[in-house]
N, C-alpha and C positions, 0 to 999 in steps of 0.2 A: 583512652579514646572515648568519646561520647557514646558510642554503638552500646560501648562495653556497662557504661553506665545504664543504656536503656534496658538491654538485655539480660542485666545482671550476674552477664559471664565474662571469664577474661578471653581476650584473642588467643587465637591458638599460636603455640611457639613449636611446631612440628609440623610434618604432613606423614601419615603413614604411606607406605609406599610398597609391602610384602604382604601378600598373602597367601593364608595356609588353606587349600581346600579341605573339607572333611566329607566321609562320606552320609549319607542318609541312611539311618539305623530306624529299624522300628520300636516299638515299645514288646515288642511280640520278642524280638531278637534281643531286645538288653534284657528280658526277664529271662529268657534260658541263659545266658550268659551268667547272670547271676547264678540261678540253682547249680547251674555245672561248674562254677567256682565258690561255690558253698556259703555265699554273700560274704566273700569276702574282699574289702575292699582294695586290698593291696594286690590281689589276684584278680581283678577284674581287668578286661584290655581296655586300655585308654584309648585304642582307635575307636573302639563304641561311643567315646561321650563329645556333647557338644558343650559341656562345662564342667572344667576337671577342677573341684573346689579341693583336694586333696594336694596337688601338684603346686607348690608354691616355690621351688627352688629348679634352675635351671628354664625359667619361662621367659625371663629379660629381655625385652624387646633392646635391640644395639643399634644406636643411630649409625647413619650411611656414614659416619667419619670413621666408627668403631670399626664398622665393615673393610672398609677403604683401606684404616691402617694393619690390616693384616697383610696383604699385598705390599704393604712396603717394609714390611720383620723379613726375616731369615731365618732359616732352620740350625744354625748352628750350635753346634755341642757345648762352647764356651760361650763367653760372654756377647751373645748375639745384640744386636741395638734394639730390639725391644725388651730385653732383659733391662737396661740401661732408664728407659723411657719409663717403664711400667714400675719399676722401685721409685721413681723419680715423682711418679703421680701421686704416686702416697706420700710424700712429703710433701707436695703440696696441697692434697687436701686433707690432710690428718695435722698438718705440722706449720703450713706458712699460711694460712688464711687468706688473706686478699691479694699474698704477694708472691703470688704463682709462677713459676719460671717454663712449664707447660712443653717442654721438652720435645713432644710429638710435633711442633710444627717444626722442628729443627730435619725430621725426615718428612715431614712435606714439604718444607720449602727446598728438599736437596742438597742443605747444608753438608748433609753425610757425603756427598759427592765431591760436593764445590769447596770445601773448606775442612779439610783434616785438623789441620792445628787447632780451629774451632772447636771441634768435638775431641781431640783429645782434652784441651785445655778446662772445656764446659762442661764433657760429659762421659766420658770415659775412666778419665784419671783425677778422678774429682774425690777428697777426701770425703768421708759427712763421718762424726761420730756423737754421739749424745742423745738423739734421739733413736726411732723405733727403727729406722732403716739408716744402717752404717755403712758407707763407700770406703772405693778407694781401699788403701791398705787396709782402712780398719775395718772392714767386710771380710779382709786376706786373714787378717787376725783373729777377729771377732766376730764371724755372722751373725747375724738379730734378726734375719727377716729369711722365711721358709714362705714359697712359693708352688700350694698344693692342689689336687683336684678338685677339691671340694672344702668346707667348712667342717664336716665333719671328722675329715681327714686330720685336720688341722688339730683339733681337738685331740682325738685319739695319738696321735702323736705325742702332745703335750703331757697325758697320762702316763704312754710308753715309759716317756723318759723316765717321768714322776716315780710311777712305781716300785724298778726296780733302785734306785737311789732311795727312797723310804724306807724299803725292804734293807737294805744294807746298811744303814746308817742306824735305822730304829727300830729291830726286827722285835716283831708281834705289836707293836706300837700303832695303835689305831687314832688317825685323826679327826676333826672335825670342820667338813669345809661350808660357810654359810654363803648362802646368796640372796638373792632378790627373789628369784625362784630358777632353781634351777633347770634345764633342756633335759628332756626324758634322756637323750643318751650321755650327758653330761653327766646327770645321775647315777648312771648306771657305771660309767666310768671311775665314778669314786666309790661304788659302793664294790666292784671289782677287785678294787684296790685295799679293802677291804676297812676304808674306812666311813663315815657317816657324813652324808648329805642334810645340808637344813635350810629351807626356804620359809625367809624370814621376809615375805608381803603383808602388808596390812589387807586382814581381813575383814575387818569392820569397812573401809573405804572401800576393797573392793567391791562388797556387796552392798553399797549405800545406793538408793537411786531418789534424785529430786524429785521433790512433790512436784515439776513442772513436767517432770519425764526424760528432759537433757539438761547440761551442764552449760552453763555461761561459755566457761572456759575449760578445759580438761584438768582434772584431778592428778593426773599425775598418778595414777592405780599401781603401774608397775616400779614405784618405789622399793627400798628397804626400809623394813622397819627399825626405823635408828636403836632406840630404846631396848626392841629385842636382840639385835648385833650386840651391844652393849655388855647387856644380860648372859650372855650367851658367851662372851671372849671370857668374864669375869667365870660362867660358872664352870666352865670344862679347862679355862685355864688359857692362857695367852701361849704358851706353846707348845699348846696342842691344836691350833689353828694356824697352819702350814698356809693358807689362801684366803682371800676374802673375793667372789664371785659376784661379778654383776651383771645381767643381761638384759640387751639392749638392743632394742624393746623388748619388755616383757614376754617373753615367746611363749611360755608356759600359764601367764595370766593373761591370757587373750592378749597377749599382741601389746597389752597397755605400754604408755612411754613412762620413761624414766625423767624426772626433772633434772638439772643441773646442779640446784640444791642439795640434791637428794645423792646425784654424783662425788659431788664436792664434801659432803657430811662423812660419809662410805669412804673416801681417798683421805681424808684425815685420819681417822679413827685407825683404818689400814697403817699408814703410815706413821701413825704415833706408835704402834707396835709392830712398827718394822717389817709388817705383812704384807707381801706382793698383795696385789689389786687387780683383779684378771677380766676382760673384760669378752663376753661373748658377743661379739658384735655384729652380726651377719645386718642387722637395719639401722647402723645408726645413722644415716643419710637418715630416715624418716625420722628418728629420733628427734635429731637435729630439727628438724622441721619442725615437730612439736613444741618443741625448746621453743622457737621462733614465734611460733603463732599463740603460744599459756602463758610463757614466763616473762613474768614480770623484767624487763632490762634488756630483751633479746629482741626486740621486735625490727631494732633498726639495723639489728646483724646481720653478715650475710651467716648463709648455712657454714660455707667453708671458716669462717672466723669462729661460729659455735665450735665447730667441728675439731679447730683447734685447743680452746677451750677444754672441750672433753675431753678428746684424746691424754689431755696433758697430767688427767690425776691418774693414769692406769700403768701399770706396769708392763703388762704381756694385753696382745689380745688373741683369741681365736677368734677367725672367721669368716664365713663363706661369700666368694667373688659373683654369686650367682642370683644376687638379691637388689635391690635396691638402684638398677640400674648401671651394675659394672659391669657385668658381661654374663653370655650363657655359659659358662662355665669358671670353677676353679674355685680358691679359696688362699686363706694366709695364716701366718703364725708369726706376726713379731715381738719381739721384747725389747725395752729399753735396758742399756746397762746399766747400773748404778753399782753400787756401792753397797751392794748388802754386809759388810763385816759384821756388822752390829747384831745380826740374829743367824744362829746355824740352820732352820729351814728355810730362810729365807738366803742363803749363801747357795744352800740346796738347788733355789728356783733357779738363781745366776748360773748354776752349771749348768741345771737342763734349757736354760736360754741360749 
């Protein structure tokens, strides 16, 4: 629009329409507050602040559709029709790109009422098997896709499994899992495990800054360092690396994005050695984004087509539903099935998938 042009913003494509009151704290009231929780940050009350810079999970503003369509779910124990919808939406934005089947208008337009054969035929009894969420029977046979409270949850899960299958299989056997930079509890979970975490980011780019002060384009910081991944399979030995970890965005490197390239380098090298490719994804909608607005080939993409793209070199993801614009709460854990014969820890990961 011309406006947008004079102004140098784009139109808005929302209205807010919720708000939260708070109340009026003094500076007098949040310093006792402080001392009598010994500054410490995770002990202070959040009803004190008027900018909680800590609280990054569970804040999701949910548009009035997101709202709306909870009024039309069911509480049921079995396979309730939002159970049906919500595995449905991650295949279409993880897995079909522009060719979205978008299943929620099928209970707002009533379909679920007006037309059974409809929704058994579309969506109920509907096989899917190959990708990260598998229907139909092959869900009965094979589950891939775990639907949890959190992101975190997700994660610890995936260890659970890990663990005691390592333990059994390869007792006193310590492995070596590399990433891009590992999530502090991610970290923790492997070294629980009792084997060695390694965050393998380039630290010369990340600490580079332009003689202009900003960047053209984004560097792409939360990369892995190919060269050290490399170095690193070669010098602890290729099976003693049970995983190859990427996360997305950089969570641990300020947040940085991951390029495509950089995805795509990381899922071969994984895959030439038979190594599941695991992906902590709690942002990659913004990822995506990035992808979209630095990299060179992406600009005329939609997000969901990127989305596609990416999704496609990873094997498992962990990751939290509370981010990025999916909702205030929850999290996932899917895996794709393949074919692991070719390597015993990676036959491993296919069980605990």
């Amino acid at each position: 629009m011309e406006y947008e042009k004079m102004l140098g913003v784009e139109a808005p494509k929302s209205w807010t329409h919720v708000v939260r009151e708070v109340p009026t704290v003094t500076q007098e009231q949040r310093r006792k507050a402080l001392e009598m929780t010994h500054y410490n940050e995770f002990a202070f009350p959040a009803g004190l602040l008027y900018i909680d810079c800590l609280s990054d999970s569970g804040t999701t503003s949910m548009t009035d559709t997101q709202w709306s369509a909870m009024f039309l779910a069911d509480e049921s124990y079995g396979r309730n029709k939002g159970y049906y919808v919500l595995l449905d939406a991650f295949r279409d934005v993880w897995e079909r790109g522009d060719n979205q089947k978008r299943l929620i208008n099928y209970i707002k337009e009533g379909v679920d009422k007006d037309d059974v054969e409809k929704m058994m035929n579309e969506v109920y009894l509907v096989d899917y098997e190959g990708g990260f969420i598998n229907g139909g029977k092959y869900q009965l046979s094979r589950p891939n896709t775990f639907i949890v409270p959190q992101g975190r949850c997700a994660e610890a899960l995936l260890f659970d499994v890990l663990k005691p299958l390592f333990a059994k299989r390869w007792p006193g056997k310590v492995f070596t899992i590399p990433s891009n930079a590992h999530f502090d509890t991610t970290e923790g979970n492997i070294k629980q495990m009792g084997n060695v975490p390694r965050n393998l980011f380039h630290k010369e780019i990340l600490f580079e800054v332009p003689k202009s002060g900003k960047y053209e384009k984004n560097p792409f910081k939360g990369d892995m360092d190919i060269d050290k991944l490399n170095q690193l399979i070669e010098a602890v030995g290729v099976e003693n690396v049970p995983l190859i970890y990427s996360t997305v965005t950089n969570n641990s490197v300020c947040g940085q994005a991951v390029s495509m390239k950089n995805i795509r380098e990381v899922s071969q090298i994984a895959h030439k050695y038979n190594i599941p490719f695991v992906m902590d994804g709690a942002r990659w909608a913004e990822n995506c984004y990035f992808i979209k607005m630095n990299e060179e080939g992406y600009r005329d993409k939609s997000i969901c087509e990127i989305a596609k793209e990416m999704f496609s070199y990873f094997d498992v993801v962990s990751a939290s539903l509370k981010k990025n614009g999916h909702a205030n709460m929850g999290g996932i854990w899917p895996s794709v099935t393949r074919d692991y014969s070719g390597r015993s820890s990676r036959s491993s990961m296919r069980t605990a998938a």
